[in-house]
C-alpha positions as CSV (number, residue, x, y, z in Angstrom):
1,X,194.8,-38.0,107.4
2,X,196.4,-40.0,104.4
3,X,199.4,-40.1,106.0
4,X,198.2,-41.7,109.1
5,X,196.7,-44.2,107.7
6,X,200.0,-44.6,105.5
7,X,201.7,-45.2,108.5
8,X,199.3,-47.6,110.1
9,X,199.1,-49.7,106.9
10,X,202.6,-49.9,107.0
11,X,202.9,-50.8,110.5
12,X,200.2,-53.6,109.7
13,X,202.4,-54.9,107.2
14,X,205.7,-54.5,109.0
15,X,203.6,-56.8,112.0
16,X,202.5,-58.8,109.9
17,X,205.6,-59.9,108.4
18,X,207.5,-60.0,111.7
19,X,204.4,-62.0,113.2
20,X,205.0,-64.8,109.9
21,X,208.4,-65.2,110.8
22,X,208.1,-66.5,114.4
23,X,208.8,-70.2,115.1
24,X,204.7,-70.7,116.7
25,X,202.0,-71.3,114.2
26,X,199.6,-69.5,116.2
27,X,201.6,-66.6,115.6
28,X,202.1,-66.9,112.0
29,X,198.0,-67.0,112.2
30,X,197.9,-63.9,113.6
31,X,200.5,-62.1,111.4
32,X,198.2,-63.7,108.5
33,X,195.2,-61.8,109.8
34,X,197.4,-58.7,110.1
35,X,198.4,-58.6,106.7
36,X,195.0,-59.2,105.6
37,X,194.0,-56.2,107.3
38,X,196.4,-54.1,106.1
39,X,196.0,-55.4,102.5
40,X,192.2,-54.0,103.2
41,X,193.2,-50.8,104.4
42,X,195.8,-50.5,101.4
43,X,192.5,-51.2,98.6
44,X,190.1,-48.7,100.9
45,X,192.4,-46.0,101.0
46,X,193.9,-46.4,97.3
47,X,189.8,-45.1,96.5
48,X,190.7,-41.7,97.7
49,X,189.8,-40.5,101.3
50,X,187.1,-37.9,101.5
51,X,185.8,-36.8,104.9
52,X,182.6,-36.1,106.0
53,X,181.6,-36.0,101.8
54,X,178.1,-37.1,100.4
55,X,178.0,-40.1,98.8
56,X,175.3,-38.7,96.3
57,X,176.0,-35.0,95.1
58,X,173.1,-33.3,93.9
59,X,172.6,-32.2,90.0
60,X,173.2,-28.8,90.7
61,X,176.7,-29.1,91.8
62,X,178.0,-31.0,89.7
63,X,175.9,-30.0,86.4
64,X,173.8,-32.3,84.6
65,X,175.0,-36.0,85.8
66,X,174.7,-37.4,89.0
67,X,178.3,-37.9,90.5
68,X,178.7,-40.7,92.9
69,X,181.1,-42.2,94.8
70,X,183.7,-44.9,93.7
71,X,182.1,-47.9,95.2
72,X,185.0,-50.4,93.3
73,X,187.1,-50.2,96.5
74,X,184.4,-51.0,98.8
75,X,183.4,-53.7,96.8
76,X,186.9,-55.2,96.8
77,X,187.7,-54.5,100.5
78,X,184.1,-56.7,101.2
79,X,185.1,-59.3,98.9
80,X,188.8,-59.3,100.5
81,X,187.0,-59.3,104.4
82,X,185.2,-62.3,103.0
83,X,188.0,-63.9,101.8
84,X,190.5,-63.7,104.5
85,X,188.1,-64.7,107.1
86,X,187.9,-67.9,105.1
87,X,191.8,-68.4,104.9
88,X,191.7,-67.1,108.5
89,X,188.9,-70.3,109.9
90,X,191.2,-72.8,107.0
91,X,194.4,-71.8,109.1
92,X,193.1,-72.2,112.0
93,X,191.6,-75.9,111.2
94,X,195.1,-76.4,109.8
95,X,196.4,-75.4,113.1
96,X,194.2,-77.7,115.3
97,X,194.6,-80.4,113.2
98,X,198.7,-79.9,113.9
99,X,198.2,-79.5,117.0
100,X,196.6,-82.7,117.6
101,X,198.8,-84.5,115.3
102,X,202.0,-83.3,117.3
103,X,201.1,-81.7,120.2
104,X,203.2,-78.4,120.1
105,X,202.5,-75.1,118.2
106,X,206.0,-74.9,117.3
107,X,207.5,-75.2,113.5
108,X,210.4,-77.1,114.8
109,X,208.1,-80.0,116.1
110,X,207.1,-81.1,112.7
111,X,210.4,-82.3,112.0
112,X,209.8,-85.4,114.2
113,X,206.5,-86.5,112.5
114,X,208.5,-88.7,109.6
115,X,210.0,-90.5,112.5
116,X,208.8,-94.1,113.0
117,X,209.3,-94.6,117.0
């Protein structure tokens, strides 16, 4: 199981990237959103993957303290979600805002905004 989701948080990143690198804005967006995601994934799994385990053990398993699970990695992969979907809806308003301003989704375009005409 970990090293499926090895390979799927590398191929989120690898997407990612290749999705950053494109010429369209819209695209570089999306590889933005990917990485997020993977970056997620990355902090989730890094807690340790237990399937189908309680989240509270009883006392007389594990002796006299109550063992629980780690919620630090669920607390940063929620605080992460929240904060990419605000970089997410600031990128996009960045990418309307272009849009408008030149009227192509392409990097290139910019160059002929410092142009008087």
């Amino acid at each position: 199981m970990e090293t499926l989701i090895a390979i799927l948080i590398g191929t989120l990143f690898a997407g990612g990237i290749y999705c950053m690198l494109r010429r369209s804005i819209m695209k570089v967006v999306i590889g933005l959103m990917l990485l997020s995601q993977a970056a997620n994934l990355l902090v989730f799994t890094s807690g340790g993957l237990t399937a189908q385990g309680p989240v509270f053990l009883s006392s007389a398993e594990t002796g006299s303290t109550l063992a629980q699970a780690d919620p630090l990695p669920q607390a940063l992969v929620l605080t992460a979600i929240v904060i990419g979907f605000g970089v997410i809806i600031f990128s996009l308003s960045l990418l309307l805002k272009a849009h408008q301003a030149v009227g192509s989704d392409d990097i290139n375009a910019f160059n002929k905004t410092d142009q008087v005409s």
